[in-house]
C-alpha positions, -999 to +999 in steps of 0.1 A: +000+000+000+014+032-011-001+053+018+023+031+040+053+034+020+084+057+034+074+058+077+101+028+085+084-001+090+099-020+067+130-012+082+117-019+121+108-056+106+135-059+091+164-050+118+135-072+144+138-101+122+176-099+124+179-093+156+158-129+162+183-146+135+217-134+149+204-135+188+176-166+190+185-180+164+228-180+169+232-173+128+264-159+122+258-145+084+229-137+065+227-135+029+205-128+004+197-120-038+178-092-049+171-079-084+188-054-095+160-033-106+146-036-070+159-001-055+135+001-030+149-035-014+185-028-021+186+005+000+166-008+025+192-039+030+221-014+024+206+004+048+200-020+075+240-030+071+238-053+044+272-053+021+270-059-019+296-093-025+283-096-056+266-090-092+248-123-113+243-112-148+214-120-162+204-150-136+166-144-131+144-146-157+110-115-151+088-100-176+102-117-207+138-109-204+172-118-182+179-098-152+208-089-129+209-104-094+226-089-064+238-110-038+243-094-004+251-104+034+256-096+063+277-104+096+262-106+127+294-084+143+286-057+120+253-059+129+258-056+164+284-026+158+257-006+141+225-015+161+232-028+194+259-006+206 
């Protein structure tokens, strides 16, 4: 829903969600693949303290054609720098 877009709740789920991975759940590294074309997701994860490793060209097949993939992670000490301390 647009009306909801842009007030942070996507990124309160998100850093909650991690928070239960790295803390309940004892993970050490998450990663994950977005599309390229997918800004919104991207910055939120960049902004959340996820790292780009990586680019697959043309991996994901949308909408007819061949799409980059990003693949990004993210350490649970860097987490913990940036939101627990």
């Amino acid at each position: 829903d647009s009306e909801n877009r842009g007030k942070g709740i996507g990124s309160y789920a998100t850093i909650e969600m991690l928070k239960h991975a790295f803390y309940n759940l004892n993970l050490n590294r998450i990663e994950l693949s977005v599309l390229e074309s997918n800004t919104r997701a991207v910055n939120l994860y960049e902004k959340v303290g996820f790292k780009k490793e990586g680019l697959q060209i043309r991996s994901t097949y949308k909408n007819g054609e061949f799409v980059n993939t990003i693949i990004m992670a993210l350490l649970k000490d860097d987490f913990v720098q940036n939101y627990i301390n």
